[in-house]
C-alpha positions in Angstrom: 64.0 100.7 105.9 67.2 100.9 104.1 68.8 97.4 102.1 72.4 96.3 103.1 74.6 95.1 99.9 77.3 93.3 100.8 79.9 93.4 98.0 82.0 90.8 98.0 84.9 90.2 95.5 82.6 88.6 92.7 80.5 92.0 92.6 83.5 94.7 92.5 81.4 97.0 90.6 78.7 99.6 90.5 76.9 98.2 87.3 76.5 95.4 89.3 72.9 94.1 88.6 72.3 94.0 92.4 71.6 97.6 92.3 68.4 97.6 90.6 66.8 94.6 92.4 67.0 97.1 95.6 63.6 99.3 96.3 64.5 102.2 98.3 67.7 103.2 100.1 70.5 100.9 100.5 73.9 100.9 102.3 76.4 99.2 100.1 80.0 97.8 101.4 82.8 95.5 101.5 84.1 93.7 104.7 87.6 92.9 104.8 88.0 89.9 106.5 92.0 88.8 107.0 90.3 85.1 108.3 88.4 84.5 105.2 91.0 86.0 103.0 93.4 83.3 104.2 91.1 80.8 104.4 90.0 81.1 100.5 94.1 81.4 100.1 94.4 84.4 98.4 97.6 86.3 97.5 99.1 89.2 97.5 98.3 90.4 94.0 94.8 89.2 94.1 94.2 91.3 97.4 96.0 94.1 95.6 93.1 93.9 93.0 90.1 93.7 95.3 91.2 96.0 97.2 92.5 98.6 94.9 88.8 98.0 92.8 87.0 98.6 95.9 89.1 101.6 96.5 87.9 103.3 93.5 84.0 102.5 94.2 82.3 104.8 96.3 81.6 102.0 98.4 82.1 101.9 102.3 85.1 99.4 103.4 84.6 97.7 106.9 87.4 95.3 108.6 86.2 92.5 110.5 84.5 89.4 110.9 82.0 89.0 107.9 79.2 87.7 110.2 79.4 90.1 113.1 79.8 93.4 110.1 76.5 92.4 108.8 75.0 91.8 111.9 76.1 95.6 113.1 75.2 96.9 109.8 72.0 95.2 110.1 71.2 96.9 114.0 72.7 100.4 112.5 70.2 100.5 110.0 67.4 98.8 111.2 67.7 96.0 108.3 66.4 92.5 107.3 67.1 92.8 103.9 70.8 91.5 102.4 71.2 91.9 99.0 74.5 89.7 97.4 75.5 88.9 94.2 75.6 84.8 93.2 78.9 83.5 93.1 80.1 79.7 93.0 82.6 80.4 95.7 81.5 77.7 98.4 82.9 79.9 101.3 80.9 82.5 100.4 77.7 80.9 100.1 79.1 78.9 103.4 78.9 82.2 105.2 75.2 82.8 103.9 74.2 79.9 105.0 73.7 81.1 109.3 72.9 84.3 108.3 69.6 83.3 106.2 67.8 82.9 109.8 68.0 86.6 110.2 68.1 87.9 106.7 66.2 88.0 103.7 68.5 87.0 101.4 68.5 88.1 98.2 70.7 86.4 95.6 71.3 88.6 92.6 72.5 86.8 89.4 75.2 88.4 86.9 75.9 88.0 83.6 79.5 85.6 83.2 82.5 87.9 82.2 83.3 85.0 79.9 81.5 82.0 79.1 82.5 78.8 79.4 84.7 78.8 82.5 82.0 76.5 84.4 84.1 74.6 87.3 87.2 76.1 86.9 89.0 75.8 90.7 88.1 79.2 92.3 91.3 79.2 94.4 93.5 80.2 91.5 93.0 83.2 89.9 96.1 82.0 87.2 93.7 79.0 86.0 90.9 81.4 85.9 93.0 83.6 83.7 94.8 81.2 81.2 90.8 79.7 80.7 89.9 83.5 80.1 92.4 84.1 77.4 
């Protein structure tokens, strides 16, 4: 059975620890979801970014509906297993939350780029940034 990763734009890489919690073969991708990117309100230079850092993975990129992606992927490879790395962004753990009654969900901690940023507003990437410095 082959493991679905579902990179999202908290795991944009392929050291990603997620990686080695798999056993076996795995299909690992990004959806790009125009609903969810303007629901979380991102702009244009911060979709540049994922999408450019996603470009340069060897990483499939889907458009769509998160949900219904997964649930395709799932029937195309004959998968239970979802693999995603923890992130405090509430809409993305929002969208785990229907998708645990057909999944085994693995969350799949990372290490913090920098310390210290603990409840910084996830909406804008400037605060994130000026914390950073």
């Amino acid at each position: 059975m082959t493991s679905l990763i579902w990179l999202h734009e908290d795991s944009l890489r392929d050291t990603h620890p997620v990686f080695n919690r798999v056993d076996g073969d795995y299909h690992a991708f990004f959806i790009w979801d125009n609903d969810y990117f303007k629901k979380v309100d991102y702009g244009f230079n911060r979709l540049s970014f994922i999408y450019e850092a996603m470009s340069d993975l060897p990483f499939t990129i889907y458009e769509g509906q998160i949900e219904s992606v997964i649930s395709e992927l799932a029937t195309e490879f004959s998968s239970n297993q979802l693999y995603v790395a923890n992130t405090p962004n509430r809409m993305i753990n929002e969208i785990l939350q229907p998708l645990k009654n057909h999944f085994d969900i693995h969350i799949v901690p990372d290490d913090p780029f920098v310390d210290g940023l603990d409840g910084v507003v996830e909406q804008r990437f400037f605060r994130y940034w000026n914390k950073a410095k």
